[in-house]
C-alpha positions as CSV (number, residue, x, y, z in Angstrom):
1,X,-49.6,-5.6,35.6
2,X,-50.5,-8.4,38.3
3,X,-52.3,-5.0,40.1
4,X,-54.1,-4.1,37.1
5,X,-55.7,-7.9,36.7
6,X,-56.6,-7.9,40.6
7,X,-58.8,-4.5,40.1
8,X,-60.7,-5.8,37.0
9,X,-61.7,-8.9,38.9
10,X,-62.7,-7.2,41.8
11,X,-64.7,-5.0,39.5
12,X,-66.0,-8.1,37.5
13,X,-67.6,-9.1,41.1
14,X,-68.8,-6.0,42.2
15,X,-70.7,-5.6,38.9
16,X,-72.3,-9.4,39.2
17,X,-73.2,-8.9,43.3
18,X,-74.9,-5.1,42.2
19,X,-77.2,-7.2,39.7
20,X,-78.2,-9.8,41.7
21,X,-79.4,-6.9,44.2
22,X,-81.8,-5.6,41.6
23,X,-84.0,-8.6,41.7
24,X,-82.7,-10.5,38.6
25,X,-82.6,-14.3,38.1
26,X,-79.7,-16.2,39.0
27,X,-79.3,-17.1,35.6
28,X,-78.9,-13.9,34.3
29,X,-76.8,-12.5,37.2
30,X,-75.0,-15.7,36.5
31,X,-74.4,-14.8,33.1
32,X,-73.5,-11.3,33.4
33,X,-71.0,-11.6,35.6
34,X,-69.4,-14.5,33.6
35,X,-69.6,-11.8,30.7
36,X,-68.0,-9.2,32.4
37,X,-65.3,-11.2,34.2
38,X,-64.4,-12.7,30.7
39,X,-63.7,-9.2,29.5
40,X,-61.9,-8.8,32.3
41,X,-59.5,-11.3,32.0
42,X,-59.1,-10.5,27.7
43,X,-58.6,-6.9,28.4
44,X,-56.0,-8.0,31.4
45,X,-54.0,-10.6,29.2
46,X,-54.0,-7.8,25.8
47,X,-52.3,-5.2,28.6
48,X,-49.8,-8.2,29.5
49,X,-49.1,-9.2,25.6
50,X,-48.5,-5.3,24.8
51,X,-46.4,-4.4,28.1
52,X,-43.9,-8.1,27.4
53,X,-43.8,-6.6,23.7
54,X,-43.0,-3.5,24.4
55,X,-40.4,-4.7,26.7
56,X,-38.9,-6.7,23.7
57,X,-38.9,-4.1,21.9
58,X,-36.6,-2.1,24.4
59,X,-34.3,-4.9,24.7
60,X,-33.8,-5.1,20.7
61,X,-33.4,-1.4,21.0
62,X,-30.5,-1.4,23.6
63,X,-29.1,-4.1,21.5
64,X,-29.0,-2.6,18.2
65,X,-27.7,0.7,19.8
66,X,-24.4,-1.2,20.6
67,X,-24.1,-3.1,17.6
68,X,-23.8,0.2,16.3
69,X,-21.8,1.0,18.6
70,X,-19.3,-1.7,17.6
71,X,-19.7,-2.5,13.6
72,X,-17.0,-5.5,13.4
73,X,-18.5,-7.5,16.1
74,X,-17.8,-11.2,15.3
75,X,-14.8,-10.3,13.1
76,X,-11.2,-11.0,13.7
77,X,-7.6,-10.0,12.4
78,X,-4.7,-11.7,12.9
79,X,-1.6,-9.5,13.3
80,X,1.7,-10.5,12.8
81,X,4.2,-7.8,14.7
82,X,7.1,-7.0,16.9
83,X,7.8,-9.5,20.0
84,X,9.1,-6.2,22.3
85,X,6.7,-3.6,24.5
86,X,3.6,-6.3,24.2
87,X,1.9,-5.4,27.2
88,X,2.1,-1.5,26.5
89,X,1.0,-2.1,23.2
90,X,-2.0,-4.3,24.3
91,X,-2.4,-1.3,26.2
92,X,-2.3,1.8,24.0
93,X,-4.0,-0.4,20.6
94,X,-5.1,-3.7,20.7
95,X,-7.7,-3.2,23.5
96,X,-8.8,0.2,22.9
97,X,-9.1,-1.2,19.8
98,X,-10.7,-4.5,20.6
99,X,-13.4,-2.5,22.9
100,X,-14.2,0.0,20.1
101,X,-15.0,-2.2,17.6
102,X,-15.9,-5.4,19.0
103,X,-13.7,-7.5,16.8
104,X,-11.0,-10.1,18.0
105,X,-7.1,-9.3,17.5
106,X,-4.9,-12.5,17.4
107,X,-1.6,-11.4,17.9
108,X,1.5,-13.4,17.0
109,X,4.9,-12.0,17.9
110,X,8.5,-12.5,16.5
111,X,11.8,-11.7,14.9
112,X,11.5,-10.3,12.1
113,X,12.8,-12.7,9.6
114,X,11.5,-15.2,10.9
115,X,7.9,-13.8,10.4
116,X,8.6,-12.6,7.2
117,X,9.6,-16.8,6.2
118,X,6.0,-17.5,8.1
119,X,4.2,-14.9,6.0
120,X,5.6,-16.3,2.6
121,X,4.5,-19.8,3.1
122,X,1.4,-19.1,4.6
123,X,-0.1,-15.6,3.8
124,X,-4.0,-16.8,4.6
125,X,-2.9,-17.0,8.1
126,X,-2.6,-13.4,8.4
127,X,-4.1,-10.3,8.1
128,X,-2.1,-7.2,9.6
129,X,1.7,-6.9,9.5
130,X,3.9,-4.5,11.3
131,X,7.8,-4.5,10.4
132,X,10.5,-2.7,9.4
133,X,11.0,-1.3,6.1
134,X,13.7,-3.1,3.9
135,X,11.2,-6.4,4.8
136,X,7.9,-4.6,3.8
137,X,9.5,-4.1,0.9
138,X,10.2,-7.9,0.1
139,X,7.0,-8.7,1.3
140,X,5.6,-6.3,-1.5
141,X,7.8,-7.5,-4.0
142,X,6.2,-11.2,-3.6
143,X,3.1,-9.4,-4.2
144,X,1.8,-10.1,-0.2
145,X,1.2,-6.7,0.6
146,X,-2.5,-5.4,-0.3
147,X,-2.6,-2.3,-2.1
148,X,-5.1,-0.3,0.5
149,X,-7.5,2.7,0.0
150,X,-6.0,5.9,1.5
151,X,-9.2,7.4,1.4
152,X,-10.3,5.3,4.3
153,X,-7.6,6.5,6.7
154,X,-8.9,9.5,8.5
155,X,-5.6,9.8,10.1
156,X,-3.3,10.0,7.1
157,X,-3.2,14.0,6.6
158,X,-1.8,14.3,10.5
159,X,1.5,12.7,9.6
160,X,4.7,14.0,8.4
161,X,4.9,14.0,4.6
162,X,7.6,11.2,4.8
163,X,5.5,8.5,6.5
164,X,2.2,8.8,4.6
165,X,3.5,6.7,1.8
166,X,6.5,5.6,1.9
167,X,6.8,2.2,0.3
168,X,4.4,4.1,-2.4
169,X,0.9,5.5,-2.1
170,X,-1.3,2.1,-2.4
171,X,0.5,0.8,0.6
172,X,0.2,1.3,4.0
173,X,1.9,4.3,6.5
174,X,4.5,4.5,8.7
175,X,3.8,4.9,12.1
176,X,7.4,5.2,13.8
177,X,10.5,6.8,12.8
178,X,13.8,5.6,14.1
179,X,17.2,6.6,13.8
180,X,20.4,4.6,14.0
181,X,23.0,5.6,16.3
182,X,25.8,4.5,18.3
183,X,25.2,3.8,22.2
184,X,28.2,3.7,24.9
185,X,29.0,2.3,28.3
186,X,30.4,6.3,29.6
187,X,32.0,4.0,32.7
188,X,33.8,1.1,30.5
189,X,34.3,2.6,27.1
190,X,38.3,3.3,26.8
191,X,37.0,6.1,24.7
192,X,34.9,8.9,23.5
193,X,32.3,8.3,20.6
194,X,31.1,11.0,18.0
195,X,31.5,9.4,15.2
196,X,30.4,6.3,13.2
197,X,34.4,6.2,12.6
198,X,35.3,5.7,16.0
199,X,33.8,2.2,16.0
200,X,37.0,1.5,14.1
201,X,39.5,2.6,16.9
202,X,41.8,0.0,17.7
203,X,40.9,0.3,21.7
204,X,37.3,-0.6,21.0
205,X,38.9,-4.0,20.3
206,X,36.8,-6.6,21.2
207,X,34.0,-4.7,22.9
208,X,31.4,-3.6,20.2
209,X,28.4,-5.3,18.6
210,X,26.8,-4.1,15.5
211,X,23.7,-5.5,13.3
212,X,23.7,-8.6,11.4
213,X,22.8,-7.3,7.8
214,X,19.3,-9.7,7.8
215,X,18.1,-7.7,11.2
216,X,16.0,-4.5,10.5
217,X,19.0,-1.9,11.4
218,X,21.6,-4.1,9.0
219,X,21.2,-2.1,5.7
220,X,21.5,1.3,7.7
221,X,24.3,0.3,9.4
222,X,25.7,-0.9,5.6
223,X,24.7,2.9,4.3
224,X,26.4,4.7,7.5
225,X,29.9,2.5,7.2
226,X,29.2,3.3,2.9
227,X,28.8,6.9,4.2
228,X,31.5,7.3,6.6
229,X,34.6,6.6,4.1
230,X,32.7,8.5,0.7
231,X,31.4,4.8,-0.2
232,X,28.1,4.5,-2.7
233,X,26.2,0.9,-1.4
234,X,25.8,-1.0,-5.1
235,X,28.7,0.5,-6.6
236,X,31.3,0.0,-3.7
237,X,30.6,-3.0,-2.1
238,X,33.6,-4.6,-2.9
239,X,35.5,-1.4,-0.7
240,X,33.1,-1.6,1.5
241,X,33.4,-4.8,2.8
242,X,36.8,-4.2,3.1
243,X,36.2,-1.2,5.8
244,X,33.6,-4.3,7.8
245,X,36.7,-6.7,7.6
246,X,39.0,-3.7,8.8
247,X,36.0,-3.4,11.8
248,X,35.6,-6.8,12.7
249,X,38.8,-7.3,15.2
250,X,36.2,-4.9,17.2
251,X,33.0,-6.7,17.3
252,X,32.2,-9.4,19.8
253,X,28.7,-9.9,18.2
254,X,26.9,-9.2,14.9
255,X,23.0,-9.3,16.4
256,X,19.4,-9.7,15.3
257,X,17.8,-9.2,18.6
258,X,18.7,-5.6,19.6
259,X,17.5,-7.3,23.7
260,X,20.4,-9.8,23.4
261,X,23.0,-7.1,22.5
262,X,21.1,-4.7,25.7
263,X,21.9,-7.9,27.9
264,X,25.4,-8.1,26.9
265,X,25.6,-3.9,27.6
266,X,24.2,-4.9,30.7
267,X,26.5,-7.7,31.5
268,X,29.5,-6.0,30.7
269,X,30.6,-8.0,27.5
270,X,30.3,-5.1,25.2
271,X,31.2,-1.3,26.0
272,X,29.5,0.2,22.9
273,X,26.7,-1.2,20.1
274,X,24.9,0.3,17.3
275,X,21.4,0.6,17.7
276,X,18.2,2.3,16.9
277,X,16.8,4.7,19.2
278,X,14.3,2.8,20.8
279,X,16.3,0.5,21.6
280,X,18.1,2.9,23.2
281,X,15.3,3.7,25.5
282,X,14.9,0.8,27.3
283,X,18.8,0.3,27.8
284,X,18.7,3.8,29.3
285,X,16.0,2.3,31.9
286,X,18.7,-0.4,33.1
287,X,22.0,2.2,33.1
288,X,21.9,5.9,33.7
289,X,25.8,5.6,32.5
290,X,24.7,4.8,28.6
291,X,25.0,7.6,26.3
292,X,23.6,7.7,22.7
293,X,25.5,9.4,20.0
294,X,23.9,10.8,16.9
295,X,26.9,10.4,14.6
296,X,28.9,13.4,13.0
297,X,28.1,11.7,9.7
298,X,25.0,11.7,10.2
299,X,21.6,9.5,11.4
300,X,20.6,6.9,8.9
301,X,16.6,6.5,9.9
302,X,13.9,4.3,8.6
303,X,10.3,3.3,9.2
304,X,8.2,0.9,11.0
305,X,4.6,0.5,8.7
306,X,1.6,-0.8,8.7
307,X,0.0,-2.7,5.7
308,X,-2.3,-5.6,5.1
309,X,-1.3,-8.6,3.9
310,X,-3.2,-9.8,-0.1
311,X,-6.4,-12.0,0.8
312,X,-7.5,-10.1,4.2
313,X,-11.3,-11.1,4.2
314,X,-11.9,-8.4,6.7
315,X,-10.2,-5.3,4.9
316,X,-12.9,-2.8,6.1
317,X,-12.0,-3.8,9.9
318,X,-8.2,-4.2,8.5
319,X,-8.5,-0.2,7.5
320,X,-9.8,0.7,10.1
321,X,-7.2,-0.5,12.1
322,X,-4.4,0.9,10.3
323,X,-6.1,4.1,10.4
324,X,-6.4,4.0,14.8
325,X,-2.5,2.6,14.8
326,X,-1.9,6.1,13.4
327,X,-4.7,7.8,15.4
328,X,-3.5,11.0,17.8
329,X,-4.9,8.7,21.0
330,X,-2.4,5.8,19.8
331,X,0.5,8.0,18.7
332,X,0.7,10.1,21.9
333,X,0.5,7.0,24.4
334,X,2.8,5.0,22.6
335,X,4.9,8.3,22.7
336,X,4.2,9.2,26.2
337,X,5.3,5.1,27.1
338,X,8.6,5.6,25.8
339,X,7.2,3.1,23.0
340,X,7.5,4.6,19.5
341,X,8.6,8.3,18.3
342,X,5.1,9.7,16.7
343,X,4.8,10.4,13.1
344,X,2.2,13.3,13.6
345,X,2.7,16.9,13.2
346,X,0.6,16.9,16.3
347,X,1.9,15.1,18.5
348,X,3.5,17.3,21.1
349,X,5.7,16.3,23.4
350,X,8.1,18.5,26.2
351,X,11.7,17.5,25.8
352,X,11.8,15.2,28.7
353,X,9.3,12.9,27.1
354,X,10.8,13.5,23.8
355,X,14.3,12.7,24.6
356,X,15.8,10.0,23.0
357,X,13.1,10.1,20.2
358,X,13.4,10.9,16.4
359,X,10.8,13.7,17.3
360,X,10.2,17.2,15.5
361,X,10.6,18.6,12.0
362,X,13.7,19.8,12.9
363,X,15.4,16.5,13.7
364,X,13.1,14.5,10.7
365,X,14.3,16.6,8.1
366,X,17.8,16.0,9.2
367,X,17.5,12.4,8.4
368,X,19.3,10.3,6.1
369,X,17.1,7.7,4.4
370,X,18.8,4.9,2.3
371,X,17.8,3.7,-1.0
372,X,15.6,1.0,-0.9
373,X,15.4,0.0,-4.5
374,X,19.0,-0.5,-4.3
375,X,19.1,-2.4,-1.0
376,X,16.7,-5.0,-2.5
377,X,18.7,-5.9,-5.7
378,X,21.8,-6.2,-3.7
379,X,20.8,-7.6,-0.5
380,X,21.1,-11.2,-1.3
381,X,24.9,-10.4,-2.3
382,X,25.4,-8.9,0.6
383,X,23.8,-11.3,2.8
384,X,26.3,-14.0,1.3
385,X,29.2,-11.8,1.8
386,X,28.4,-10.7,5.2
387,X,27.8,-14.6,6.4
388,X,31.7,-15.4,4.9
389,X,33.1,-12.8,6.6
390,X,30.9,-12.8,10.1
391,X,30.9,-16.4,10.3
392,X,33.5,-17.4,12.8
393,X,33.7,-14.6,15.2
């Protein structure tokens, strides 16, 4: 521009020295070239106005093309979730997530009780939760769980038929399936385990830890010990309590944090524990010796969902991010991390990657699932009964 303004000035004086060679007064050369240098400069400074305009209007451009780009910028979710694998799942979701739609996750990690306890007395603090599924199910009954629009998950048609509703269909998905199962020590355990009866061999005295009732696994581990000696959970509880008193000479530990109970495996306090099969996973990474055992009863499974808590301001952002947890991107890292064991029929994994997993139609529709209606009338009994008889170990 500055190039353009030094030409028409130049010009401007050309023009005023040609009429004063003609013979004209110096007034009216005077005059003229005053005129023409005064266009000059108006013509220069309209080129400047339209060029710094149309510059503006390039820089609005860009930015409206990556607002679009990201749609929840300036929004936020806080997301109340598991306290294990947060860096691979800051990884594989939260900033994929985080990038794609410019919004802020606030994640707060913890045991699972405990979370649920926060989430009762303050529900406004939260937005997101992601838990097992005997507490989504008291969340919902306290009417904490927002019923959410299906139609808004893109993903939802991908998943096994099991995990697209499973706490009913105004409620969120599942995005994990795991499997309870018994793991072993090959090098210290005095014996061989197949069975969810073995636990109650006499030489697994003192070396076994099983799942406080309150922790996520407890009412599987209730429905395999139900299972094991022809029990029904609501009907038998006296009988089976009686088969848990028979079983606790056994157990060092009853646990909530399935870490703790991998520490003591790792320590050498405990030879065998029940636990899910994720769990499993990471033990494997610290003992090439352990050795998981899917029960000759049969694998008592249950889901980790997604849902959004009643009162989310931001439910369009909150959809959208219970649709991406269940998205093929998330589902396969989290896979391929050894993280969660996908709930998409697409998902493919080789068996290497998938070992250890509750993977493939084969395996889900081998699963045992408990009843949930009957787990929540009777928990609080059991709770109370499980306290007086775990209490002094």
């Amino acid at each position: 521009m500055k190039k353009k303004v030094l030409t028409l000035t130049l010009a401007a004086a050309m023009a005023a020295g040609m009429l004063a060679g003609c013979g004209s007064s110096a007034e009216e050369t005077t005059a003229a070239a005053e005129t023409t240098a005064a266009a000059a400069e108006t013509e220069a400074a309209e080129e400047t106005e339209a060029a710094e305009e149309a510059s503006e209007a390039e820089d609005a451009g860009e930015a409206a093309a990556e607002t679009g780009d990201k749609p929840f910028a300036g929004q936020s979710l806080t997301v109340s979730t598991f306290a294990f694998n947060a860096e691979l799942l800051q990884k594989n979701v939260y900033d994929p997530f985080m990038e794609q739609t410019g919004c802020e996750l606030i994640v707060e990690g913890g045991k699972n009780a405990e979370r649920v306890t926060k989430i009762k007395e303050n529900p406004s603090a939260y937005d997101i939760v992601i838990i097992g599924d005997s507490f989504i199910t008291d969340l919902i009954n306290e009417g904490l769980i927002a019923e959410i629009d299906s139609s808004k998950l893109t993903n939802l048609d991908a998943l096994y038929d099991c995990a697209k509703a499973p706490f009913g269909e105004q409620y969120g998905p599942a995005y994990t399936f795991n499997r309870l199962g018994i793991v072993y020590d090959s090098a210290f355990c005095p014996i061989e385990l197949t069975s969810w009866a073995d636990l109650w061999n006499p030489e697994l005295a003192g070396s076994i830890s099983i799942p406080d009732i309150t922790a996520t696994s407890g009412p599987l581990f209730y429905y395999a010990t139900a299972k094991t000696f022809d029990l029904t959970p609501g009907e038998d509880d006296d009988a089976i309590f009686e088969k848990l008193a028979e079983l606790k000479p056994n157990i060092v530990r009853t646990y909530t944090s399935a870490n703790d109970t991998i520490t003591m495996l790792n320590q050498g306090e405990i030879s065998a524990a029940v636990l899910l099969d994720y769990s499993y996973t990471t033990a494997k990474q610290a003992n090439p010796d352990y050795i998981w055992v899917d029960p000759a009863e049969g694998s008592y499974s249950g889901f980790n969902a997604i849902n959004i808590i009643e009162g989310c301001e931001n439910m369009e952002l909150a959809e959208a991010f219970v649709d991406f947890y269940i998205s093929h991107e998330v589902q396969l890292a989290e896979a391929l991390d050894g993280v969660d064991s996908p709930v998409r029929t697409d998902v493919e994994l080789t068996e290497e990657q998938a070992q250890n997993f509750t993977y493939g139609e084969e395996t889900i529709n081998s699963l045992l699932f408990p009843d949930w209606s009957v787990i929540n009338d009777n928990l609080a009994d059991w709770v109370n009964r499980w306290n007086e008889l775990f209490s002094v170990q």
